[in-house]
C-alpha positions as CSV (number, residue, x, y, z in Angstrom):
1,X,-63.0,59.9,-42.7
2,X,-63.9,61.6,-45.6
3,X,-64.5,65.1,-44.2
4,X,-61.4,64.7,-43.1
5,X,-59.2,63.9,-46.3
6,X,-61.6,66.9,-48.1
7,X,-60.3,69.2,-45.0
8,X,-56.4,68.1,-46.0
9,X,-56.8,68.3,-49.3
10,X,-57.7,71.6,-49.0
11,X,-55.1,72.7,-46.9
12,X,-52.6,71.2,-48.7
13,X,-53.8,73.3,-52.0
14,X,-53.8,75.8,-50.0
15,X,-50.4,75.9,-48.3
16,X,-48.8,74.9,-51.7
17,X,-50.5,76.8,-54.4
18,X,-53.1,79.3,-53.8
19,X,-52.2,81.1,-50.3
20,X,-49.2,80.0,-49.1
21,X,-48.7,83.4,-47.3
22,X,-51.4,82.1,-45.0
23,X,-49.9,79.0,-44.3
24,X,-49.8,79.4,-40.3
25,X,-54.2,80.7,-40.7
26,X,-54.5,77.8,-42.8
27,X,-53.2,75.1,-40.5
28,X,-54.6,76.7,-37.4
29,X,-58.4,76.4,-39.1
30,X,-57.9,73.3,-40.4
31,X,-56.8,71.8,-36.9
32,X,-59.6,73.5,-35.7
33,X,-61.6,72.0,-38.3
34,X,-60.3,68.2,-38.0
35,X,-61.3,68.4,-33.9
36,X,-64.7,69.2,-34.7
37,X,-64.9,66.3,-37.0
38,X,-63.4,64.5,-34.5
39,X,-66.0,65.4,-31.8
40,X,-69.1,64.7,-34.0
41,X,-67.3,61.4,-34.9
42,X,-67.6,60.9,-30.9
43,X,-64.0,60.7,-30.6
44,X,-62.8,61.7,-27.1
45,X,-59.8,63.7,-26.1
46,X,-58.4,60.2,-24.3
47,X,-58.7,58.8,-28.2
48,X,-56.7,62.0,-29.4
49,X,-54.1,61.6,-26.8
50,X,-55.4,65.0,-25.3
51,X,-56.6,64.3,-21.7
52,X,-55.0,65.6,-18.6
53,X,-53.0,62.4,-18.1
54,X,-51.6,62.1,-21.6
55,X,-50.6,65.8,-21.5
56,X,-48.2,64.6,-18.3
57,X,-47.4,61.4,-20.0
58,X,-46.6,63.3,-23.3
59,X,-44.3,66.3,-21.2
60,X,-42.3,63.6,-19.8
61,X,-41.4,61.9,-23.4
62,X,-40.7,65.5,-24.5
63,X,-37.8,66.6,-23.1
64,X,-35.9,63.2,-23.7
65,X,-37.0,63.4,-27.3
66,X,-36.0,66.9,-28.0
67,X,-32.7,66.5,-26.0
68,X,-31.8,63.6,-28.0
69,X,-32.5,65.1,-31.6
70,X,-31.2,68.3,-30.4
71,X,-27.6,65.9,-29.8
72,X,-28.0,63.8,-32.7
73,X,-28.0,66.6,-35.1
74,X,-25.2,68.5,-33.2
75,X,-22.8,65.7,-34.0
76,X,-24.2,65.2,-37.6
77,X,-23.3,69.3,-38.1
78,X,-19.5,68.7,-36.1
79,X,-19.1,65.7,-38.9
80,X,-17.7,67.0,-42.4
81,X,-19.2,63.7,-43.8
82,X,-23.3,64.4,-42.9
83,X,-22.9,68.4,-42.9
84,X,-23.6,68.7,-46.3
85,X,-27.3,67.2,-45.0
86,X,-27.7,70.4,-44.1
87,X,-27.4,72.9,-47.0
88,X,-30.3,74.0,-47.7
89,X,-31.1,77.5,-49.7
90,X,-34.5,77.8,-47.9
91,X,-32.6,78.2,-44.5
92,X,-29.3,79.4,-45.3
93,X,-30.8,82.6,-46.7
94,X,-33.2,83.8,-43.5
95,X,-32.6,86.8,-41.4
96,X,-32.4,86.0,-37.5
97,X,-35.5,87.5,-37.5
98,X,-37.1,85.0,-40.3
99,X,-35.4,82.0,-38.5
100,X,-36.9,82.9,-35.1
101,X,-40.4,83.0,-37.0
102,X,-40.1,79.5,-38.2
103,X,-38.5,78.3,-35.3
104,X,-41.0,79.2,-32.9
105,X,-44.6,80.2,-34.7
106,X,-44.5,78.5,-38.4
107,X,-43.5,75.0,-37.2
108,X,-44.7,74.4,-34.3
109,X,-48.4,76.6,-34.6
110,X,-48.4,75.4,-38.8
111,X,-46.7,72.4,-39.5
112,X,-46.3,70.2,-36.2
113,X,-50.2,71.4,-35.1
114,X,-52.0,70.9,-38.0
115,X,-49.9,67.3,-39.0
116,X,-50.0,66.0,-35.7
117,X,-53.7,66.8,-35.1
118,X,-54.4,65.3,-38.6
119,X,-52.4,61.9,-38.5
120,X,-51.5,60.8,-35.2
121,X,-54.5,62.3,-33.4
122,X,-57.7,62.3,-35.6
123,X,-57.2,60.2,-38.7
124,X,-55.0,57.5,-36.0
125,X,-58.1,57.5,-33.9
126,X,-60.9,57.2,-36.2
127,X,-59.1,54.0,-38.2
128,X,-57.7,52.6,-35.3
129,X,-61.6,52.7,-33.6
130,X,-63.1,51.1,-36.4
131,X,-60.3,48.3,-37.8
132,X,-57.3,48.1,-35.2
133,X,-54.0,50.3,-34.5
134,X,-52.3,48.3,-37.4
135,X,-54.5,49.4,-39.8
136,X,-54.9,53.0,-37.7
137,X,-50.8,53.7,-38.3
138,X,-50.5,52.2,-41.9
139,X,-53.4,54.5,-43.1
140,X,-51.9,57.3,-41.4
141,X,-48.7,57.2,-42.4
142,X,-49.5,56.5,-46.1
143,X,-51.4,59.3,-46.3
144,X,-48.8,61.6,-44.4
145,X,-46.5,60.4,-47.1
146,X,-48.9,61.8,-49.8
147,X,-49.4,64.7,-48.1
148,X,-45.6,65.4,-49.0
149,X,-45.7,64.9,-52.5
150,X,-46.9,69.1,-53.3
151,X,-44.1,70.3,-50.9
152,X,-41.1,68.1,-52.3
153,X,-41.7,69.2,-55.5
154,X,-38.9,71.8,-55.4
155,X,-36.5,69.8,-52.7
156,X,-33.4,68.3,-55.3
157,X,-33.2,72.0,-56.2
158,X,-32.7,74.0,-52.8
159,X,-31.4,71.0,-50.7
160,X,-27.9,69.6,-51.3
161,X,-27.8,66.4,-50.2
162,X,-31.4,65.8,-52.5
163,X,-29.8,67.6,-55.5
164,X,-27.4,64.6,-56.0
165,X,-31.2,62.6,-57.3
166,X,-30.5,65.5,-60.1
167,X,-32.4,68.8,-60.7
168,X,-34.0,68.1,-64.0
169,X,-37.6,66.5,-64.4
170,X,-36.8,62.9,-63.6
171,X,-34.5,64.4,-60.5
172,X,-37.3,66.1,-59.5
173,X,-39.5,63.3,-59.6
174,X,-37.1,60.8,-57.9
175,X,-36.8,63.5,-55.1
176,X,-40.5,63.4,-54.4
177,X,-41.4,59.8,-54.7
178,X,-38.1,59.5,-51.7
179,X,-39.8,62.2,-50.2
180,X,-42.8,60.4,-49.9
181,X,-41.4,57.3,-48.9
182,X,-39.0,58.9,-46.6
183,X,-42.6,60.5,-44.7
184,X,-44.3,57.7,-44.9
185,X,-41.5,55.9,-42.9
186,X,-41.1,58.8,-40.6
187,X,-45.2,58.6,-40.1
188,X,-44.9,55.1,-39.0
189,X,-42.2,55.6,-36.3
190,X,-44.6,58.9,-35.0
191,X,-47.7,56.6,-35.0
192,X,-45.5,54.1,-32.9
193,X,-44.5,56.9,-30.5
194,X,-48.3,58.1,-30.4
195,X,-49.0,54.0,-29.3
196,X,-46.3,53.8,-26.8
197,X,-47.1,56.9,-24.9
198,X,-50.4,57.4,-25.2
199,X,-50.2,60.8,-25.8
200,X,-50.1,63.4,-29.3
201,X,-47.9,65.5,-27.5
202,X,-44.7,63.2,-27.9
203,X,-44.7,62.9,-31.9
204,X,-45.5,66.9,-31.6
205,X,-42.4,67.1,-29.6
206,X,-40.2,64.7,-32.0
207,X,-42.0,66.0,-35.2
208,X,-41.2,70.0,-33.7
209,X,-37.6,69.1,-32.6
210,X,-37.3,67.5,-35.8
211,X,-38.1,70.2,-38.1
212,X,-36.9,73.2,-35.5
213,X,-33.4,72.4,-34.9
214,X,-33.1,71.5,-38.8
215,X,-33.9,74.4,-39.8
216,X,-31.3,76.1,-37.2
217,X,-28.4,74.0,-38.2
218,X,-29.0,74.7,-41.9
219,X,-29.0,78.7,-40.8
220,X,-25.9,77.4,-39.2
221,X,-23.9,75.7,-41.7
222,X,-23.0,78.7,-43.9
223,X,-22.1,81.1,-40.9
């Protein structure tokens, strides 16, 4: 496991500090990296939720999971009490051009790839071989939280509803320790949904649907 957190840690420098122009490289290599790992550890693609059955499994949770985010954040747009959820400078500011690039090549090839590949397929197999799926999603999703600590840095001061924490140093450091918290919990439920269907493409498909259709409705809000 720890080739694994070294690989992750480096990303995460990466990403955050030293290259983030390469962010969607980065990720790519470093899922790369983690299935290797994976594969000298002796892990299968059944343990990864990556075999032909789990793929079908996973397509089949996929469209009812995207569907219902897709509905969920629709109504939390039409309501004047949750819009302000979604103001967010980082969005609000993109061309059509720069939204379709997040959209469909920096989340779902960066972000949902190299996360999902990390915590619910490699790191949830390893732990969960070796000590149980208890101890396989609580590791996990403790360490996605932590993962989010270098990219909530700057949240309280492009996102609305986290400015209210305050944008001064204490703001900012309340806004990352509920980051963290906030991953960590969200880590947990796509663990769960790696358990139940037995497959890593149904937290891809939550964790995509997720970030996707947030960042559209935050393009949204001010047009």
């Amino acid at each position: 496991m720890f080739c694994v957190i070294a690989v992750l840690v480096g990303a995460n420098l990466l990403n955050n500090w030293f290259a983030p122009g390469a962010y969607v490289p980065t990720c790519v290599v470093a899922a790369a990296a983690l299935l290797l790992i994976a594969r000298w550890d002796g892990l299968t693609r059944a343990d990864l939720g990556l075999d032909t059955a789990a793929l079908y499994r996973g397509l089949r949770w996929a469209s009812v999971l995207v569907g219902a985010v897709l509905a969920v954040l629709l109504v939390g747009l039409a309501l004047p009490a949750t819009r302000e959820a979604f103001e967010d400078e980082r969005a609000a500011g993109l061309t059509l051009g720069q939204l379709l690039w997040r959209v469909l090549v920096r989340v779902p090839v960066g972000t949902v790839l190299l996360e999902e590949v990390a915590f619910r397929g490699v790191l949830w197999a390893m732990v969960r071989r070796r000590r149980g799926t208890a101890w396989a999603t609580t590791v996990s999703s403790l360490l996605f939280g932590l993962w989010h600590v270098l990219p909530s840095r700057g949240l309280s001061q492009v996102n609305t509803a986290a400015a209210v924490l305050g944008t001064g140093p204490a703001g900012r450091a309340l806004s990352v320790a509920v980051g963290v918290v906030a991953t960590t919990a969200a880590g947990v439920v796509l663990c769960e949904l790696r358990r139940r269907s037995g497959s890593l493409l149904a937290p891809a498909a939550l964790h995509w649907a997720v970030n996707g259709f947030g960042y559209v409705m935050a393009w949204a809000v001010p047009r």
